[in-house]
C-alpha positions as CSV (number, residue, x, y, z in Angstrom):
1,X,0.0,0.0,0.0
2,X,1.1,3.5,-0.8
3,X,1.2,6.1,2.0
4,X,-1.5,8.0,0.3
5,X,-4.1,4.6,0.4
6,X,-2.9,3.7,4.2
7,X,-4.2,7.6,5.1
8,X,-7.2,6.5,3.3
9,X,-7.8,3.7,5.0
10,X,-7.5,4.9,8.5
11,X,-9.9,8.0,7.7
12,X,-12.5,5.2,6.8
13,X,-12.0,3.4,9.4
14,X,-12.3,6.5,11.6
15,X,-15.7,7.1,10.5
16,X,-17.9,9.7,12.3
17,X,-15.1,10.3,15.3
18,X,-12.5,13.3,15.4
19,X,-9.4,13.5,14.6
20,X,-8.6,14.4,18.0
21,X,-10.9,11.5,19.9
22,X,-8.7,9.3,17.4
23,X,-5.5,11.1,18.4
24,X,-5.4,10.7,22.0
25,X,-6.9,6.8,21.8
26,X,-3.9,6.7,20.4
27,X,-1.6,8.8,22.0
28,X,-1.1,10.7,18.9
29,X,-0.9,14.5,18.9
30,X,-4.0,15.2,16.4
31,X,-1.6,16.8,13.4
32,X,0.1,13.7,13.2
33,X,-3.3,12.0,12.5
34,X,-4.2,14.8,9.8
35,X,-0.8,14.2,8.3
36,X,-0.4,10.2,8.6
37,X,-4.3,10.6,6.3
38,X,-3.8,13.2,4.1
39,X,0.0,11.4,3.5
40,X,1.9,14.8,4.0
41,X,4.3,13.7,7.4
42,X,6.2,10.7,8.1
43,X,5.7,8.6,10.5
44,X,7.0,5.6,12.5
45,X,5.9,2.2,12.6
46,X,4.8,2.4,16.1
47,X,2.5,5.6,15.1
48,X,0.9,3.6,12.6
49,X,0.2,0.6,14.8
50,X,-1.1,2.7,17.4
51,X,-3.2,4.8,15.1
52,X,-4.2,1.8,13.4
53,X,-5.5,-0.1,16.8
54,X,-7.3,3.3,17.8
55,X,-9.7,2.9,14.8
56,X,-9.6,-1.0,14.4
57,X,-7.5,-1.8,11.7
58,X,-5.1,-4.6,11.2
59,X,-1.7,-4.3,9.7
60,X,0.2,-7.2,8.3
61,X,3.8,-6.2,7.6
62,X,3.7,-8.0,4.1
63,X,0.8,-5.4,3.1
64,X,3.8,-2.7,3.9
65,X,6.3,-4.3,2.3
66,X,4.6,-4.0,-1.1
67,X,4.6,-0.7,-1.4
């Protein structure tokens, strides 16, 4: 997956909820959500697991690999 489809992702998965309910579930300050979505920052691997398990998404590494 590209960065710009993993940003999609998570704001789908995010649904209805803010960026900053999402954000602090995760332990994220709420422009590093914005960014990791709209695929404008970089980010770590722990970020995205974090951000990922705040709005229910599973990550397998091979799905990262292929981008």
């Amino acid at each position: 997956m590209t960065p710009k489809q993993i940003g999609a992702a998570i704001r789908k998965a995010r649904g209805q909820r803010s960026i900053r309910q999402v954000a602090a579930s995760a332990g994220l300050h709420r422009d590093q959500v914005t960014g990791i979505e709209q695929a404008t920052k970089a980010y770590t691997i722990g970020s995205l697991l974090a951000l990922c398990k705040a709005v229910g998404l599973r990550v397998r590494l091979d799905d990262l690999m292929a981008a």
